[in-house]
N, C-alpha and C positions, 0 to 999 in steps of 0.2 A: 836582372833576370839572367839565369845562367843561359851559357853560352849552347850549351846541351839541347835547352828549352827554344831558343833564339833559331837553332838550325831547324828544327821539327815547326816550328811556327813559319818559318820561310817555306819549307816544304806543302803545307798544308793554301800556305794561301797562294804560290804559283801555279796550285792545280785546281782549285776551290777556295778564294778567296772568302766566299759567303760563309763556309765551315768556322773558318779564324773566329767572323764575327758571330757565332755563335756559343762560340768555347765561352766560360766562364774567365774572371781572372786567373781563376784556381787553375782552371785548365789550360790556360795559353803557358803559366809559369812552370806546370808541372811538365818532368821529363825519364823516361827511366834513365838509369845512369849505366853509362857506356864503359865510364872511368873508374878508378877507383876499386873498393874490394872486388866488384864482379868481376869487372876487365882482367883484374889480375890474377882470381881464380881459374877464371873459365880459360886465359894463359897456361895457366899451372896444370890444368885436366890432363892427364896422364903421364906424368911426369912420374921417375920412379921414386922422388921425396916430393909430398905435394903438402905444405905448412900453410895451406893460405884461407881452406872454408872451416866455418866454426860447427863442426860434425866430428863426435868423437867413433872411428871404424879401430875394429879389430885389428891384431897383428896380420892376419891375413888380406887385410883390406875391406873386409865387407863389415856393416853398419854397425856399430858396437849397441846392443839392446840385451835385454833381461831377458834368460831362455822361456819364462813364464808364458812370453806372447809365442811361444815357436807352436805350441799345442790348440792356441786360440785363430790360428789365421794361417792357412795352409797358400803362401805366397811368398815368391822370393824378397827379403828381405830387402833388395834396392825398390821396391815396389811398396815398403811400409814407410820403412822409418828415415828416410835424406829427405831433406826440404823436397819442394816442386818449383820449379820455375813460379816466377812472380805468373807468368805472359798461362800460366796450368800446363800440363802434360802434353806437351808435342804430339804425343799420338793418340791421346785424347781433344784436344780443341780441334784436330785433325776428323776423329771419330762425330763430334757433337756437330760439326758445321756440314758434314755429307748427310745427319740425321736430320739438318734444317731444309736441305734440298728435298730429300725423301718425303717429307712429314708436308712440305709444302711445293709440291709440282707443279704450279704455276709459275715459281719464279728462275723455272728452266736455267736459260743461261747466263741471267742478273749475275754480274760480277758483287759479292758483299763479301765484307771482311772476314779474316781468320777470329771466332770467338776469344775471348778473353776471359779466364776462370774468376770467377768472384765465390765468396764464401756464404754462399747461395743468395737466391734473388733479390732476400731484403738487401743483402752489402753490393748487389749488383744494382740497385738504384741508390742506392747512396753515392756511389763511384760516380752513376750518372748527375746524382745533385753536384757532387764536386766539379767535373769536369763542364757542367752549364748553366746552374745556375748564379747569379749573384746576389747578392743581398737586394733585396726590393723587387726582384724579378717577381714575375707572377707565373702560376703554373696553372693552367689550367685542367679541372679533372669533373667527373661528373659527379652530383651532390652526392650520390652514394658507392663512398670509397673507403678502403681500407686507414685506419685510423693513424698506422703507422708513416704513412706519408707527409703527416703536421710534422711528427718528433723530425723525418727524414729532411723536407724543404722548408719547415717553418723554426722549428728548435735546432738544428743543424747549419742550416746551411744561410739564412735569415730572410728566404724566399718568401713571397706569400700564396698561399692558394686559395684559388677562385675556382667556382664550378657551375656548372651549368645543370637544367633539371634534365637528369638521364629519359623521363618518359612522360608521354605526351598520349592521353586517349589508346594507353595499352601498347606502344610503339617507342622505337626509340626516336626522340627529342633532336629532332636536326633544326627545326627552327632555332630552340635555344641556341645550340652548338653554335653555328653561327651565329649567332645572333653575339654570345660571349667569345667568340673568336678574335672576331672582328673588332670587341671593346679593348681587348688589350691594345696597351698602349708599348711607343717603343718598336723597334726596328727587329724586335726577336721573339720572338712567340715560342714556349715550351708549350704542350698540352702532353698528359699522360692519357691515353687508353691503356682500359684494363676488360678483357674481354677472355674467356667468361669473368662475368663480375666478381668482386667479392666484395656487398655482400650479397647485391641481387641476385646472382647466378645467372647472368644475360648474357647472350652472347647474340649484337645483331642479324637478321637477314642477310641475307647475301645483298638483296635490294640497298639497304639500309647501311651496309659497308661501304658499297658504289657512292652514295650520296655523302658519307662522312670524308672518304677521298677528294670525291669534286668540290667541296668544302675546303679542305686544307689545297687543294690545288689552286684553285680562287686566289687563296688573300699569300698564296706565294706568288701568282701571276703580279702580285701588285708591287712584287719586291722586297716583302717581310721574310723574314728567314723563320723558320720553323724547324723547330726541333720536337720529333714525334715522338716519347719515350712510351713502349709497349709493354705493358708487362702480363706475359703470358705465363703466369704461374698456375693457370689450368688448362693450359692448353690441351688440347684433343678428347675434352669431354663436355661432345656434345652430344644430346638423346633425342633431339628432335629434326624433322626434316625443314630444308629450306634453311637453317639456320648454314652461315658461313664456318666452314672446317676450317678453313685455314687460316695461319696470323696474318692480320690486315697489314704488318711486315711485307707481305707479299706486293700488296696494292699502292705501299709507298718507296718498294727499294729502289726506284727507277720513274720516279713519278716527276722531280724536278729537281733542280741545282739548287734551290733554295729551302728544298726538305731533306732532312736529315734525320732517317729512320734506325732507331735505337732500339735494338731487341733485347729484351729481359727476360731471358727464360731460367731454366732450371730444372734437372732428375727428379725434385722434392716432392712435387704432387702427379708430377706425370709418371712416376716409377714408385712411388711410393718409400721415399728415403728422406723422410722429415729432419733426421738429426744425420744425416750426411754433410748437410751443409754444402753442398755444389750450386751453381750458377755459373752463367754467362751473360756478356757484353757480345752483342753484334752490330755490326754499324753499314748502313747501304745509304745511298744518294748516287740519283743521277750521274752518267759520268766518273764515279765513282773508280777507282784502279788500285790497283795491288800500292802503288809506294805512297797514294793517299791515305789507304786504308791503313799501311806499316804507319804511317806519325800518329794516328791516332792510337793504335792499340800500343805503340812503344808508351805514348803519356796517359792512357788506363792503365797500363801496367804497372807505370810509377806511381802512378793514384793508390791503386792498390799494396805496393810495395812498402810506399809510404804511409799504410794504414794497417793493415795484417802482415805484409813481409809477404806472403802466398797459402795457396788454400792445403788441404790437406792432400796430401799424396796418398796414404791407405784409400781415402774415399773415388777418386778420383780411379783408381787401381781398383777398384771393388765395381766400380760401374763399368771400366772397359772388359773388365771378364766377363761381365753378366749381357754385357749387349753381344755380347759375341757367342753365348751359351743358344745351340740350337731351339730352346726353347722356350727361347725371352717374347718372343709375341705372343705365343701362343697363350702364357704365363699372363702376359697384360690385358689381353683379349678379356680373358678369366676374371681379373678385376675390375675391369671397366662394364662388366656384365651386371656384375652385383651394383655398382653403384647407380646405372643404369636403372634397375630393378629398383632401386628404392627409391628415386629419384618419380619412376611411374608411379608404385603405388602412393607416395605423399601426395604430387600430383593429381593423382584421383580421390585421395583423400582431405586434401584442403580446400577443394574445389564443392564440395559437397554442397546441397542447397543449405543444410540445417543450421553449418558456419556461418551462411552467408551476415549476417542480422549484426554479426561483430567482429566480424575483420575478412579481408579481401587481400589476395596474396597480390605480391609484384608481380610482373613479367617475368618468367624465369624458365630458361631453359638446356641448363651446363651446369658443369662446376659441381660444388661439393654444396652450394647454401641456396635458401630462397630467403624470401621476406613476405613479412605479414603487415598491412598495416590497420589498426584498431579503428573503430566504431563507437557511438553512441556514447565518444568523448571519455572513453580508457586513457589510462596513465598506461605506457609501456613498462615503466620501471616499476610501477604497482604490482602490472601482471609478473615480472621475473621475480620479484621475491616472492609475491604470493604462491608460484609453481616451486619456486623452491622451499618453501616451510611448508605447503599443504599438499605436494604433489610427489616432491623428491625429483624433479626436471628444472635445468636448467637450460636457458635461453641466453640470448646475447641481445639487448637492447642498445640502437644507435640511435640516438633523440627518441620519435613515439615510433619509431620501428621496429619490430623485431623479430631479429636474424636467425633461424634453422639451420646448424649443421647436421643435412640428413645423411652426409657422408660418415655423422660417428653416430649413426642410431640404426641398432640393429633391424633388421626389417620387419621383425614381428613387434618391434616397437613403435613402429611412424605410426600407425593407428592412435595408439596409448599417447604419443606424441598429440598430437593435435587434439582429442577428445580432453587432456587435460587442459591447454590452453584453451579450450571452449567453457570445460568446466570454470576456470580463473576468473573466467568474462564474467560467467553469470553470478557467479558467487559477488564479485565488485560493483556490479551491475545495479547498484542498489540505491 
């Protein structure tokens, strides 16, 4: 193990020993480097001959680029085209972590780390499979999850996941939760939440938050280490009341020395910047402090370093303008109205008595998707080709469920939406 890694490991367990044992191997070995090209660069920074980063700048010093992009992106040039730090933009992970204070006010003066930029939220849970899980680990997540999490801890990283049934008599599922909490075996426990869901579009009660925390607080009290990874890549769209606003990040950054709260977010769906590619890494626990929190984001850094080198600097420079443009709330408000809007009328319209005879929706109340699930012994995947050869709609089928994104159907279409999946029914129905 290098010696790099060996210091950051010492550091991590004479202030949280429980952390160590939760790092993967990946992660105890990984380090960013101190030595080497960086050291000797970031040495060389303003030196008046500087031969040492691999960026080719003009004779005047500024970034050597094709005048083509000067008329496409009205922004100073050190703002486009030089790498980014591996750790993201100083004054951006600076900007994205007072937006986590703001966006969630409950976790007041909870000390949690400086964010860590990932190449948005998918490569921000990947960083986290590397950095905790090991081969054979198990991960626990609720049976209805995003698909890319097998490639992410199963084809990746050689974890396994196990899930528990997300809903119980129209509610979320706390018996199971524990119930599969508790089954893990082993001294370390990963589980992901993902709220609002993808694909349910769930986001628990407030009630229902409280009892998922006294759950994970439970079987820490018993000595297991838990590691919480969150991924809030819908965060703040929620349309109904009673439902929890805030990341249940809140409810574990200070919750115990044995949990270990991992925040997954990202601009992507919260600003609407699909192919920006941003994300972050945030990390909180109990007792938690600034030089625990440096070892950890120095070895995601390296994770990252060690995987992409760093995320993109235009992107990262595109969203600090825009949060800073007097009329970036205003602007979101605007979007989160419409989705809002359509997310009602589906809701009134899948709920109809006349549906009911052939499919009954999940729980769902956020997020961009819902779910349906079929009746009177439908094939799912029947019904998606049939909409798409006889209907021209297509649907996203997981086992015999299937998933509505009403955040890409215009609003005079949810109607036409759903009328056709009734029509598919009855036509097969035979």
């Amino acid at each position: 193990m290098d010696n790099q890694a060996l210091i950051l490991n010492n550091s991590i367990k004479k202030l949280n020993s429980n952390v160590l044992q939760m790092l993967s191997e990946r992660g105890k070995n990984i380090f960013f480097p101190k030595l080497g090209i960086l050291s000797q660069s970031a040495q060389a920074k303003g030196k008046d001959i500087n031969a040492t980063i691999g960026e080719a700048v003009e004779d005047d010093g500024t970034s050597m680029h094709l005048p083509e992009f000067d008329t496409l992106v009205n922004m100073p040039s050190s703002n486009i085209f030089p790498y980014a730090p591996s750790f993201g933009k100083p004054e951006f992970r600076t900007l994205w972590k007072q937006s986590i204070y703001s966006k969630n006010p409950s976790l007041k003066d909870i000390v949690i780390s400086n964010p860590i930029a990932t190449n948005g939220l998918t490569h921000g849970i990947s960083m986290a499979g590397y950095m905790f899980a090991n081969e054979g680990d198990t991960i626990l997540l609720s049976n209805h999850y995003w698909e890319n999490y097998n490639l992410i801890f199963e084809n990746s990283y050689g974890a396994k996941v196990s899930t528990f049934e997300l809903f119980a008599n129209g509610v979320f599922n706390i018996v199971d939760f524990s119930k599969k909490l508790n089954e893990v075996k082993g001294e370390k426990i990963i589980t992901l939440l993902n709220f609002p869901n993808n694909p349910a579009g769930y986001t628990p009660l407030t009630t229902e938050i409280k009892a998922i925390v006294a759950e994970i607080k439970k079987i820490a009290d018993k000595g297991k280490k838990v590691v919480v990874l969150i991924d809030d890549a819908y965060f703040g769209l929620v349309y109904e009341e009673n439902v929890y606003t805030e990341s249940i990040f809140v409810e574990l950054a200070n919750l115990s020395e044995n949990v270990l709260a991992v925040k997954l977010d990202a601009p992507t769906k919260e600003d609407y910047v699909w192919g920006f590619r941003v994300g972050f890494i945030t990390y909180a626990i109990k007792g938690g402090n600034a030089e625990l929190y440096e070892a950890l984001e120095n070895k995601t850094a390296g994770a990252v370093r060690g995987n992409i080198s760093n995320i993109s600097q235009l992107s990262q420079s595109l969203l600090q303008k825009v949060y800073s443009a007097p009329t970036y709330e205003g602007s979101k408000k605007k979007k989160f109205a419409i989705l809002k809007n359509r997310y009602l009328i589906l809701r009134n319209e899948i709920t109809k008595s006349k549906y009911a005879d052939y499919f009954t929706p999940l729980p769902f109340n956020s997020g961009y998707f819902m779910c349906i699930e079929l009746k009177k012994g439908l094939v799912a995947e029947e019904i998606r080709k049939h909409l798409l050869e006889n209907y021209s709609t297509g649907v996203i089928v997981l086992g015999n469920v299937i998933r509505l994104a009403f955040s890409a159907v215009p609003v005079f279409k949810l109607s036409e939406l759903v009328e056709n999946i009734y029509k598919a029914c009855v036509d097969l129905d035979k």
